[in-house]
ZAMARGU-4260 file (C-alpha; in steps of 0.2 Angstrom, whole numbers, plus 5000, padded with zeros to 4 digits):
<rodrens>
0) 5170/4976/5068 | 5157/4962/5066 | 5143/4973/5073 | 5148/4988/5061 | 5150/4977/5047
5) 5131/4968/5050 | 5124/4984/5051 | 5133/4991/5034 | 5127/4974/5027 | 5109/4978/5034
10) 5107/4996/5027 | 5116/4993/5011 | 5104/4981/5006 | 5088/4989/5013 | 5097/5003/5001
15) 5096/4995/4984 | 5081/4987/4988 | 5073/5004/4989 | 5080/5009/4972 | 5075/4994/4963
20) 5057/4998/4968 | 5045/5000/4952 | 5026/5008/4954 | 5028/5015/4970 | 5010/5022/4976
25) 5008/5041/4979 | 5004/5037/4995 | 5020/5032/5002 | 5028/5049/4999 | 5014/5062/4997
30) 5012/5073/5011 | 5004/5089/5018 | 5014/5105/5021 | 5015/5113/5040 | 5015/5130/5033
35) 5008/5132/5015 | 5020/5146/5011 | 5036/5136/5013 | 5045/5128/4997 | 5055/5116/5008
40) 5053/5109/5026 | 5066/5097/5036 | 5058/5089/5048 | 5072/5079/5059 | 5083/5076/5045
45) 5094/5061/5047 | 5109/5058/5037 | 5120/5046/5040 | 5136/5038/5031 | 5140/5019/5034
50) 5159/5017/5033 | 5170/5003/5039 | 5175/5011/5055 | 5157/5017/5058 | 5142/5027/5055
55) 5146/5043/5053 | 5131/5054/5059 | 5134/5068/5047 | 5116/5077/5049 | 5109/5072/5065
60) 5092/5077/5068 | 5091/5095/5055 | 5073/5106/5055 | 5070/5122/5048 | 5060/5128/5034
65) 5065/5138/5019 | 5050/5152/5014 | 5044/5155/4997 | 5052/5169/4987 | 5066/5170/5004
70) 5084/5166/5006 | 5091/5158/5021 | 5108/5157/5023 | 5114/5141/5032 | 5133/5144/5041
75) 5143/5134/5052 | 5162/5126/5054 | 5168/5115/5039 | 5161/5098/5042 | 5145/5102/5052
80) 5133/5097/5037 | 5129/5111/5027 | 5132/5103/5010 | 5127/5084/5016 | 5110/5093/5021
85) 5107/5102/5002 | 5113/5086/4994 | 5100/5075/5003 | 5087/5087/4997 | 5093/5085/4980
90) 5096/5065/4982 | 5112/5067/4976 | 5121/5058/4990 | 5134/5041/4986 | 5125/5026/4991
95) 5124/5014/4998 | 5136/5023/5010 | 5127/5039/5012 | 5109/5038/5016 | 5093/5046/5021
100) 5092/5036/5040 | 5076/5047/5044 | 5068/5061/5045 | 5056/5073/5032 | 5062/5085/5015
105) 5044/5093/5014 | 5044/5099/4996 | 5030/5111/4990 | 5026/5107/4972 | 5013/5114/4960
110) 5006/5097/4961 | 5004/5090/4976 | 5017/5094/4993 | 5030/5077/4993 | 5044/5069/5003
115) 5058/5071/4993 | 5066/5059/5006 | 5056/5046/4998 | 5049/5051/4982 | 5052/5036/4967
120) 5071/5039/4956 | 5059/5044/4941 | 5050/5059/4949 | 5066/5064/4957 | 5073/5067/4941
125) 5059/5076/4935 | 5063/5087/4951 | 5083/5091/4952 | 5087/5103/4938 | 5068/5107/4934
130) 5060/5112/4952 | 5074/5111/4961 | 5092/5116/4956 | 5110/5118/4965 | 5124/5129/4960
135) 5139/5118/4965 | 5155/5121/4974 | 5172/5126/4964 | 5166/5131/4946 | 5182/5125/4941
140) 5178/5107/4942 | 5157/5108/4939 | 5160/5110/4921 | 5167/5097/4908 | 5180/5099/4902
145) 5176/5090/4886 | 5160/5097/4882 | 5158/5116/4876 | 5147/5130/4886 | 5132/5129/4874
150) 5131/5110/4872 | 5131/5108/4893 | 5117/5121/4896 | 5110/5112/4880 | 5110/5094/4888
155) 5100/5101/4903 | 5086/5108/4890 | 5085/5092/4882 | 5082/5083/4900 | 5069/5093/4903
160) 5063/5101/4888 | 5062/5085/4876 | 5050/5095/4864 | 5060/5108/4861 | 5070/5111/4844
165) 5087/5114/4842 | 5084/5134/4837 | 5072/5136/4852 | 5087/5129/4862 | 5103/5139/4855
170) 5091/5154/4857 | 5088/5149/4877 | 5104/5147/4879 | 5111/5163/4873 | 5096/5171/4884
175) 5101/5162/4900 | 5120/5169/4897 | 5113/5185/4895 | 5104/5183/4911 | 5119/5180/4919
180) 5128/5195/4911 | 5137/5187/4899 | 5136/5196/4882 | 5150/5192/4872 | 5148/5183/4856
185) 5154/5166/4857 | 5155/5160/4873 | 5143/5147/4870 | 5157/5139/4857 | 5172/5142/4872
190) 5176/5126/4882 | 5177/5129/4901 | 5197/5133/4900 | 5195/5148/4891 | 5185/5158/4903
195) 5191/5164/4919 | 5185/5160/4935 | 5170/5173/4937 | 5164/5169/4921 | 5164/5149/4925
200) 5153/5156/4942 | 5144/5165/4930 | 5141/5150/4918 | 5135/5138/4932 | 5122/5148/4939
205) 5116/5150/4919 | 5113/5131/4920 | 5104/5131/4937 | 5092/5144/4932 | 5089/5135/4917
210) 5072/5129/4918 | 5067/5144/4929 | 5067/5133/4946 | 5058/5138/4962 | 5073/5134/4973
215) 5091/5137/4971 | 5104/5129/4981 | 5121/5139/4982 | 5131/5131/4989 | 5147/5141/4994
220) 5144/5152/4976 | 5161/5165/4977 | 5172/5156/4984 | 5190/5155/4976 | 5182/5171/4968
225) 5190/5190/4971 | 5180/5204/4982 | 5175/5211/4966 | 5168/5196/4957 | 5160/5192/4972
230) 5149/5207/4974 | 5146/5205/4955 | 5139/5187/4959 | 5131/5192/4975 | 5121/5206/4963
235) 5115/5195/4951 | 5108/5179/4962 | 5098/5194/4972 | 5091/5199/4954 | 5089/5185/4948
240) 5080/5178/4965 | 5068/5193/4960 | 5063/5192/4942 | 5059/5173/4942 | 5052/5173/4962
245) 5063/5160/4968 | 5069/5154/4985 | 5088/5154/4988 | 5096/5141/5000 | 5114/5149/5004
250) 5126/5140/5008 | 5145/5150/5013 | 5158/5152/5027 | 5157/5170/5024 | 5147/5179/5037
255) 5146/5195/5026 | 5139/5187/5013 | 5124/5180/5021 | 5122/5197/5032 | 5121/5205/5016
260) 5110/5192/5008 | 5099/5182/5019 | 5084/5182/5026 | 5085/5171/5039 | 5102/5162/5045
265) 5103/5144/5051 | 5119/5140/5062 | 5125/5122/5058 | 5139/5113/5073 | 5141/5094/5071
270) 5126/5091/5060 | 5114/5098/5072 | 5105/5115/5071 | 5111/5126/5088 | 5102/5143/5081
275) 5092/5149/5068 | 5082/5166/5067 | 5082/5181/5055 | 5096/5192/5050 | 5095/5203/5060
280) 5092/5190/5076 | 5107/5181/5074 | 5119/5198/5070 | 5113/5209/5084 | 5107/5195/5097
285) 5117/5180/5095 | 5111/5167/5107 | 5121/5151/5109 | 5138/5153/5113 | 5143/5144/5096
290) 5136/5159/5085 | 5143/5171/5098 | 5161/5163/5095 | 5157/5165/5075 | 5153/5182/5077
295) 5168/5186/5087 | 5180/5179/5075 | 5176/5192/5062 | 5186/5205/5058 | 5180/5223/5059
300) 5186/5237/5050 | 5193/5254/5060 | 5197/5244/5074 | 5215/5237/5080 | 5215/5221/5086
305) 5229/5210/5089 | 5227/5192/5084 | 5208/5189/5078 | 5196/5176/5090 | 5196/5158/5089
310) 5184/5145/5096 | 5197/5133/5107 | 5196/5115/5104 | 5189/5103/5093 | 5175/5095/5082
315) 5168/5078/5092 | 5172/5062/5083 | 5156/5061/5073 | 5156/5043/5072 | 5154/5044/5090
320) 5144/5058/5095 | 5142/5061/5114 | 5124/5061/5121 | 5126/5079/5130 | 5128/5091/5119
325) 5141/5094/5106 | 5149/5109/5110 | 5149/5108/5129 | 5170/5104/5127 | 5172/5120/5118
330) 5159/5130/5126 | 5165/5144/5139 | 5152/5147/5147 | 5147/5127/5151 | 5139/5122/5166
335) 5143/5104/5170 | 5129/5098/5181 | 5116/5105/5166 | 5125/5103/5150 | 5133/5087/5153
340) 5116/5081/5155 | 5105/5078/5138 | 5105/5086/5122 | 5097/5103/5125 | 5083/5106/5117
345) 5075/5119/5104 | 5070/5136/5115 | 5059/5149/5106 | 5067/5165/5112 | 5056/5174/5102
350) 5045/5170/5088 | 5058/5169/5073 | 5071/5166/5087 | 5078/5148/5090 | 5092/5141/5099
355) 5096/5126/5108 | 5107/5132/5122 | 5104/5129/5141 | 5113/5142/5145 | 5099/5153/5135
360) 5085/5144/5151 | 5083/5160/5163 | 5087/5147/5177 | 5103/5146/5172 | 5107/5162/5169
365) 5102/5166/5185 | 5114/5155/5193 | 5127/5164/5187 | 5142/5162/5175 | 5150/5145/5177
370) 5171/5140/5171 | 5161/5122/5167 | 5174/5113/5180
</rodrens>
């Protein structure tokens, strides 16, 4: 307990020091982009939570990149760091127990490519809402209750937009909930609790396509919503993503969805990436026994199936992380002397294809199945 709370001690301070930093030179979070036609890059994203009983290693060493004008849709297990990864790249994570530990958010602005890892407060919140917006979890509680529609797509004008009238602004706002499809007149007078659920979705995504972003995080955008909302929703992001040319980072439980939307697919377990590779990679060649236990608990129409497929066992402790890799205790086709050894690595299977699997190594393979006794 001493030893964890030193460290706590330790980060929390190094935390509030970095906050209270004024002037801080371009040079310290400038950068240069791997691939020029990327919005976003992860290099070895480290996320970590100091708690009283630990550190909690909620995003472990996360890389990918997100194309321009592209959606990739990120999927995994409740609890394996999809949303702690798209609130680190919007710095909205609670400090001082939640921190950036390490790693690079390559961002591609108009400007100049930076780290949004450690980019000053002020340019961050020119960023989040401008450049970069997020469509949050459960409409039902995003919005204020207090506040009507018109007056909380209003404030996020006024943030960004401080030159703008008050006309120019009741015009926009009526514009962006005709974007979304919302015609009625009125609305923008109505107070969250007299819309329904779909048009709450409907009302959130109004507000982060406000100012016209070039990345839009969804992060679980239908849920709690029915099928036919959901296609409707589903619809309009893939519109929307089109007339304004914007990158989508989806984030949902719902294979369907991200078959039916994405571009490429990451596969999240314990807040490492396992597999990442386009669409059509992950659906028709999954790799890693992870994504091949994903794929086999989804029901399929026109076929009678008892009782649907589930992964046995549970999620390592992520406080205490093992050094071999983190699926190896649920993995049916383990192999002890290999996968108890370090954390596999990233192999290319092809060059979209990713997976960090031994069991994907042709060696192994041709050793033969293994009951990982």
């Amino acid at each position: 307990m001493k030893e964890i709370k030193a460290l706590n001690k330790k980060m929390y301070k190094k935390f509030n020091q970095e906050k209270k930093r004024n002037n801080v030179p371009e040079s310290e979070y400038v950068t240069e982009m791997r691939n020029p036609q990327n919005i976003v890059e992860f290099d070895n994203l480290k996320t970590y939570f100091y708690t009283d009983q630990g550190t909690v290693k909620a995003v472990d060493g996360v890389t990918f990149e997100i194309p321009m004008g592209k959606t990739i849709g990120i999927v995994g297990e409740s609890g394996c760091g999809k949303s702690v990864t798209s609130l680190s790249l919007m710095r909205l994570l609670q400090g001082p127990q939640g921190q950036i530990s390490g790693g690079e958010i390559r961002y591609n602005r108009d400007e100049q490519p930076v780290d949004i890892a450690k980019v000053p407060v002020k340019l961050m919140q020119k960023i989040r809402g401008n450049e970069i917006s997020m469509i949050f979890q459960e409409p039902m509680t995003s919005l204020n209750p207090v506040f009507t529609i018109g007056d909380q797509l209003s404030e996020i004008l006024k943030l960004h937009n401080p030159d703008m009238d008050k006309k120019d602004m009741e015009e926009r706002v009526i514009e962006l909930l005709r974007l979304v499809g919302i015609v009625r007149d009125g609305i923008s007078d109505s107070y969250p609790h007299e819309l329904s659920g779909g048009m709450k979705q409907r009302v959130v995504i109004a507000m982060a396509l406000a100012c016209n972003p070039r990345l839009i995080i969804a992060d679980e955008p239908t849920t709690a919503l029915d099928v036919t909302i959901q296609a409707q929703i589903l619809d309009l992001l893939r519109n929307l993503k089109d007339k304004i040319n914007a990158s989508i980072m989806l984030i949902t439980h719902d294979l369907g969805v991200v078959a039916e939307m994405a571009d490429y697919v990451v596969v999240m377990y314990a807040g490492r990436v396992v597999e990442q590779g386009t669409a059509q990679d992950i659906f028709h060649n999954p790799a890693h026994p992870y994504t091949v236990g994903l794929m086999k608990s989804r029901p399929v129409l026109n076929e009678e199936i008892g009782r649907l497929y589930s992964i046995p066992g549970n999620v390592p402790n992520p406080i205490n992380m093992p050094s071999h890799c983190y699926f190896k205790n649920r993995c049916e086709k383990g192999v002890e002397k290999i996968c108890g050894g370090e954390y596999p690595p990233m192999i290319d299977l092809s060059e979209t294809h990713k997976v960090a699997c031994y069991r994907c190594n042709e060696a192994v393979q041709e050793g033969g199945e293994a009951d990982g006794n």
